[in-house]
C-alpha positions in Angstrom: -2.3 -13.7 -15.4 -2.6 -15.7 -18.2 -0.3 -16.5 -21.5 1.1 -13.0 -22.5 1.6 -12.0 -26.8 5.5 -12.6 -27.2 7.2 -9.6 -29.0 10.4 -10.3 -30.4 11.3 -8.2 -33.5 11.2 -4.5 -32.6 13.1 -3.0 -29.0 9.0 -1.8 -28.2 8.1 -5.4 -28.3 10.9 -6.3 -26.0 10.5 -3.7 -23.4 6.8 -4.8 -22.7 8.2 -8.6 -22.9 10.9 -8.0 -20.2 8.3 -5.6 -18.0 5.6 -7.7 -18.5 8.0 -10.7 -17.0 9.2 -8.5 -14.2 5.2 -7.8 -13.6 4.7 -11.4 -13.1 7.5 -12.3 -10.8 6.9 -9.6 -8.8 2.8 -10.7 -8.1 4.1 -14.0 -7.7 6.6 -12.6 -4.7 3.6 -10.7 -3.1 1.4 -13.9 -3.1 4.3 -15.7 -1.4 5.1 -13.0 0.8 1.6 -12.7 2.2 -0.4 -15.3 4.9 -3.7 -16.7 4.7 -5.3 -13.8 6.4 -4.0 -11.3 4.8 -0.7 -10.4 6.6 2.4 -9.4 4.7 5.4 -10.6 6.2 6.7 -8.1 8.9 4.1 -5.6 8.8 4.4 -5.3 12.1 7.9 -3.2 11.9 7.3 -0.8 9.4 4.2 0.7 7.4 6.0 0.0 4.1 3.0 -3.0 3.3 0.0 0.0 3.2 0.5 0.6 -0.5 0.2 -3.4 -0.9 -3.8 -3.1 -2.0 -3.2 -0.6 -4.3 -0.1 -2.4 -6.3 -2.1 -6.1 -6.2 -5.2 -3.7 -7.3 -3.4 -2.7 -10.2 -2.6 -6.2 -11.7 -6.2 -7.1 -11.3 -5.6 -9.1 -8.0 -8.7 -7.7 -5.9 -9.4 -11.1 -3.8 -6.3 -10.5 -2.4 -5.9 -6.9 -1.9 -8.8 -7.3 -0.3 -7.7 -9.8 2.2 -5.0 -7.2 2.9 -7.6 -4.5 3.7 -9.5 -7.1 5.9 -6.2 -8.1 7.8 -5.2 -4.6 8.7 -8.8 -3.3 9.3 -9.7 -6.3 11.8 -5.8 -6.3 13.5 -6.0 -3.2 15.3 -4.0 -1.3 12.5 -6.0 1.9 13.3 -7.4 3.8 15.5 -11.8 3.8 15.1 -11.0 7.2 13.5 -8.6 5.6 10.7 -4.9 6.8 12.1 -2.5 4.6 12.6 -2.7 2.3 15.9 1.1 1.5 16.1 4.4 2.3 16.4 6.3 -0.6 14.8 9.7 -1.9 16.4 11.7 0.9 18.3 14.6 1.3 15.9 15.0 4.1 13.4 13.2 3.0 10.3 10.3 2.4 12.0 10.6 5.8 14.4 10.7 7.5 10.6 7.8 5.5 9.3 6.0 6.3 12.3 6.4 9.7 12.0 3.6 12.6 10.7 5.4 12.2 7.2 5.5 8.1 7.4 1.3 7.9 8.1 0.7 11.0 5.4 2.5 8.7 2.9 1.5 5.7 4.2 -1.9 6.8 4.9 -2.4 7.9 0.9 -0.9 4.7 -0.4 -3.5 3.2 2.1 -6.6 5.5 0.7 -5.7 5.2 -2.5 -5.6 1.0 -2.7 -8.6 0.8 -0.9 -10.7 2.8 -3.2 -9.3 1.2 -6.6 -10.6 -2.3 -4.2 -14.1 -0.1 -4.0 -14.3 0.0 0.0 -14.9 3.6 -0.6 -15.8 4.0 3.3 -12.7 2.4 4.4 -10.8 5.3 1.7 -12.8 8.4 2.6 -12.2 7.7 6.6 -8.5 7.8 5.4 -8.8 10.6 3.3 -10.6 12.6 6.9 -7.2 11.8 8.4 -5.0 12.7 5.8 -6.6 15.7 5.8 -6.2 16.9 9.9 -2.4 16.1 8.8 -2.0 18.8 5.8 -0.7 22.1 7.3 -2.0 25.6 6.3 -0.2 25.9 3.1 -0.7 22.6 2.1 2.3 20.8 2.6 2.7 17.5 5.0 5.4 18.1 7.5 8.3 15.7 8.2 9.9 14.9 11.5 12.1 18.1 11.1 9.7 20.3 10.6 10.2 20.6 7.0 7.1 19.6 4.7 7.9 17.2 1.9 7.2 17.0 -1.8 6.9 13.9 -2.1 4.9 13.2 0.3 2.5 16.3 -1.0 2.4 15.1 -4.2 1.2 11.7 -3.2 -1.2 13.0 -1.4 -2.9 15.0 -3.7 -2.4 12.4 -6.4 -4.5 10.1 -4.5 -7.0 13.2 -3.6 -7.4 13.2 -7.2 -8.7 9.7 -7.4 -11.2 9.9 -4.3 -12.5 13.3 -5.6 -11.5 15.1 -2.5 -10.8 18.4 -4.8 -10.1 20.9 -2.1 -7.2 18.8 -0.8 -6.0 18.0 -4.4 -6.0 22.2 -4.6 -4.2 22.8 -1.6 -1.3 20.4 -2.7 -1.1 22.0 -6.2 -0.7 25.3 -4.5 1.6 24.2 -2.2 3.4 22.5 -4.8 3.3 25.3 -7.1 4.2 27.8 -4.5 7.7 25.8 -3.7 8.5 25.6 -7.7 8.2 29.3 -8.0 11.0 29.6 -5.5 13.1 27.2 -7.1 16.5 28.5 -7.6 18.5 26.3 -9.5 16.1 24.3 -11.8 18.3 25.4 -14.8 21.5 24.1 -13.1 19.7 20.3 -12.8 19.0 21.4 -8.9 15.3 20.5 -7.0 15.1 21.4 -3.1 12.2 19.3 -2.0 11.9 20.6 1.5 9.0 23.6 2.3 8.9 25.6 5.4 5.3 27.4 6.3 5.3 28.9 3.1 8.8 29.1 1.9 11.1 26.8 0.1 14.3 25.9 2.6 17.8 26.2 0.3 19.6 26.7 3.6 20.2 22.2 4.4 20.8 20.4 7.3 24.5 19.4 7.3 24.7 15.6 6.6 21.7 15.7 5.1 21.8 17.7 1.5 21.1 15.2 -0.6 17.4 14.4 1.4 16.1 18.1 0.6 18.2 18.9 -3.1 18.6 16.4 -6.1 21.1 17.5 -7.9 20.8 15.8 -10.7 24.5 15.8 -12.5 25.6 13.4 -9.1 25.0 10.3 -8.3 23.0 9.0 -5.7 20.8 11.5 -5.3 16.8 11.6 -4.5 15.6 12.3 -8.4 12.1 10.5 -7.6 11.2 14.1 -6.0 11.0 16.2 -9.4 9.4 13.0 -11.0 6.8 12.5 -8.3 5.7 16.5 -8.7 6.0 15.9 -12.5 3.9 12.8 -12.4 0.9 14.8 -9.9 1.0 18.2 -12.0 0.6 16.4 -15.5 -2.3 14.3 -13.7 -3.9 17.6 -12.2 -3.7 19.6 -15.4 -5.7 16.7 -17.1 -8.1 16.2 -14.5 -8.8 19.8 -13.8 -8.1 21.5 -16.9 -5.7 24.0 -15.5 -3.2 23.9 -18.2 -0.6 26.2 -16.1 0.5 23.1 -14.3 1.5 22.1 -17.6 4.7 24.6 -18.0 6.0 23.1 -14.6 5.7 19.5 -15.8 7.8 20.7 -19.0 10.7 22.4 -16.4 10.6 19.1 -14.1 10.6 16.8 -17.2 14.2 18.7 -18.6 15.5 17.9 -15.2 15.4 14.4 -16.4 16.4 14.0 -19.7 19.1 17.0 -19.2 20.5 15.3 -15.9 23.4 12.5 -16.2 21.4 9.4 -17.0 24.4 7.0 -16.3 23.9 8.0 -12.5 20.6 8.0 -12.6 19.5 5.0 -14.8 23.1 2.8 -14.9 24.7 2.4 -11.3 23.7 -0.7 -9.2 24.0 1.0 -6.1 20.5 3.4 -6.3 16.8 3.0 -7.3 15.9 6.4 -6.7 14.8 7.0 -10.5 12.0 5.2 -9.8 9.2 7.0 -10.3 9.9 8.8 -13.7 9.0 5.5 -15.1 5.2 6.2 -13.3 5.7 9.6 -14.8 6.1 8.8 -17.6 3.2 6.5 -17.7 0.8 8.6 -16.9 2.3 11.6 -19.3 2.3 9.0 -22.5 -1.3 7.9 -21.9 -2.9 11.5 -20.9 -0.6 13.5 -23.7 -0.1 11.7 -26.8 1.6 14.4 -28.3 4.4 13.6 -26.2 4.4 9.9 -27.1 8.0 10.6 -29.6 9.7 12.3 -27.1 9.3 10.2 -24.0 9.2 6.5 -26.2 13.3 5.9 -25.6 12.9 7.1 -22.5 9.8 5.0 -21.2 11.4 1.9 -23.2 14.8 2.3 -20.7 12.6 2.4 -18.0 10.9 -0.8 -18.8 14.2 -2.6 -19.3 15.8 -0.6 -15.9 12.6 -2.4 -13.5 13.4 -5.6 -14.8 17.2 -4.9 -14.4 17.1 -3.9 -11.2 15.0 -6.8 -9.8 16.3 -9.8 -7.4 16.8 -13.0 -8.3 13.5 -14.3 -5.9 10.9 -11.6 -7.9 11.1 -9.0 -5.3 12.6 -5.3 -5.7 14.8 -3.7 -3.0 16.1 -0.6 -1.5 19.0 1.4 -2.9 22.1 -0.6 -1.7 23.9 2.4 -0.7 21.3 2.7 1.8 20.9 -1.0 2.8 23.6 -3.5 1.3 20.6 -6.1 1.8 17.1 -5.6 1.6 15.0 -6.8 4.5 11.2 -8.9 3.8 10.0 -5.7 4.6 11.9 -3.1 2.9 11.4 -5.8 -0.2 7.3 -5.8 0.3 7.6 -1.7 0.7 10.0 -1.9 -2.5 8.0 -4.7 -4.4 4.9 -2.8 -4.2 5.7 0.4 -4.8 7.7 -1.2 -8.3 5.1 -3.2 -8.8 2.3 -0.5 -9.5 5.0 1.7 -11.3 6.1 -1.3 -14.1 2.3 -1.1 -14.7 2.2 2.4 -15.3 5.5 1.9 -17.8 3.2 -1.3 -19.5 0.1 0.9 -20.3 2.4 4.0 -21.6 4.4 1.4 -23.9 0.8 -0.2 -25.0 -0.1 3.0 -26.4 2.2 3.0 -29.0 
């Protein structure tokens, strides 16, 4: 990438220092982590590699993104119509990967890489599946039936970028249609979960912390307010419909009114995450916002580099795995990867 300018005098200068370091080791994992033709190490377990393009994309590495694209398109990845081809290992990861809400995530991270790489063919065949998989309402469902914000907002986000408008609509309304319902927004609560057309507050046992964050606790899912924050502030700017904008304000006081030592301090999670991509984007698209969200997006600079691994690579919560696998760190890698340049261009605005 080339010598970077040092910054050493102001805590701006070192945030972009310490993420521009983190940048670098982490392209430098991928690049190791990747064969000659193209193959990240075990892709053949889960579909955690299909956002891979998209993060080498962003640091401007397109020769290899590329070979990426060419490994999975001529390796019987998908089917001539663009779904996925495979199941993975039979064990549970890959079971959920494999599942409608693993390809609709998958498949976006997928669509989205392979446009910013210009095989707009390969993208738009992608976007045709995506579509078949987004219910009536908008939402994409998961294995239990429930449709998943996440997942949604990822989905339109990338619709977005491709220009598919109508599907970028339907995930607004579906997105904006669960919000309304929202009971507990004001109490630091975000159920992620949709059923047809209604938010589900009623949880699986076991299982409360996958459909609510709450975010006065620990170890909870926060990336899902973040995620819709980061899509409605994008939508808003791209289409001009400025009533996304009073739900981006709600999701964003999740955030800074939740308990940040849970969310940004304890080794143990990752799944703050994507309110660095948030913030990002918000910074870059609403400089009136720059002041409020600077300390913020200069934590979030410093917490990627923090949280990395000795060997370049990010990992998954440790709660959930103690160690990371190659492939969990190539899913994890990637996904960090795109969002520490997100944090770099908001900090380069000031």
């Amino acid at each position: 990438m080339g010598a970077q300018t040092v910054y050493t005098k102001d805590p701006l200068g070192l945030a972009l220092d310490r993420a521009k370091a983190a940048r670098e080791r982490a392209v430098a994992w991928l690049k190791a982590n990747i064969d000659k033709n193209g193959k990240p190490i075990d892709a053949e377990i889960e579909n955690g590699w299909m956002r891979v393009p998209w993060a080498l994309a962003s640091v401007g590495e397109y020769d290899l993104a590329t070979r990426v694209v060419n490994w999975a398109e001529n390796n019987n990845q998908f089917t001539a119509e663009g779904d996925m081809n495979r199941r993975g290992d039979v064990n549970d990861a890959a079971v959920q990967m494999q599942s409608k809400l693993g390809k609709a995530y998958g498949l976006a991270h997928y669509a989205h890489g392979t446009w910013l790489t210009g095989q707009y063919a390969i993208s738009k065949r992608t976007m045709n599946v995506l579509k078949a998989y987004q219910d009536a309402f908008g939402g994409y469902s998961m294995m239990t039936g429930f449709s998943d914000n996440c997942v949604t907002c990822q989905v339109g986000y990338t619709a977005l970028l491709t220009g598919d408008d109508e599907m970028a609509e339907k995930s607004y309304s579906w997105l904006t249609m669960m919000l309304a319902q929202q009971p507990g927004l004001d109490k630091g609560l975000f159920y992620s979960g949709g059923k047809d057309d209604k938010l589900v507050t009623t949880l699986p046992e076991g299982q409360e912390t996958f459909f609510c964050a709450d975010f006065s606790k620990p170890l909870n899912f926060y990336f899902q307010a973040c995620i819709a924050a980061m899509f409605l502030a994008s939508y808003a700017k791209k289409t001009g419909n400025q009533e996304a904008l009073k739900y981006v304000d709600l999701l964003h006081a999740l955030v800074k009114n939740g308990n940040k030592d849970h969310m940004f301090e304890d080794p143990r999670t990752i799944q703050i995450c994507k309110y660095g991509w948030f913030l990002g984007v918000y910074v870059l698209n609403y400089p009136e916002k720059k002041e409020e969200c600077k300390d913020d997006l200069i934590r979030k600079a410093h917490w990627f580099a923090d949280c990395q691994l000795e060997d370049g690579a990010w990992g998954t919560s440790v709660y959930m795995a103690p160690v990371s696998s190659n492939i969990q760190k190539m899913t994890k890698t990637a996904e960090h990867l795109m969002q520490t340049c997100a944090v770099i261009a908001g900090l380069g605005s000031y």
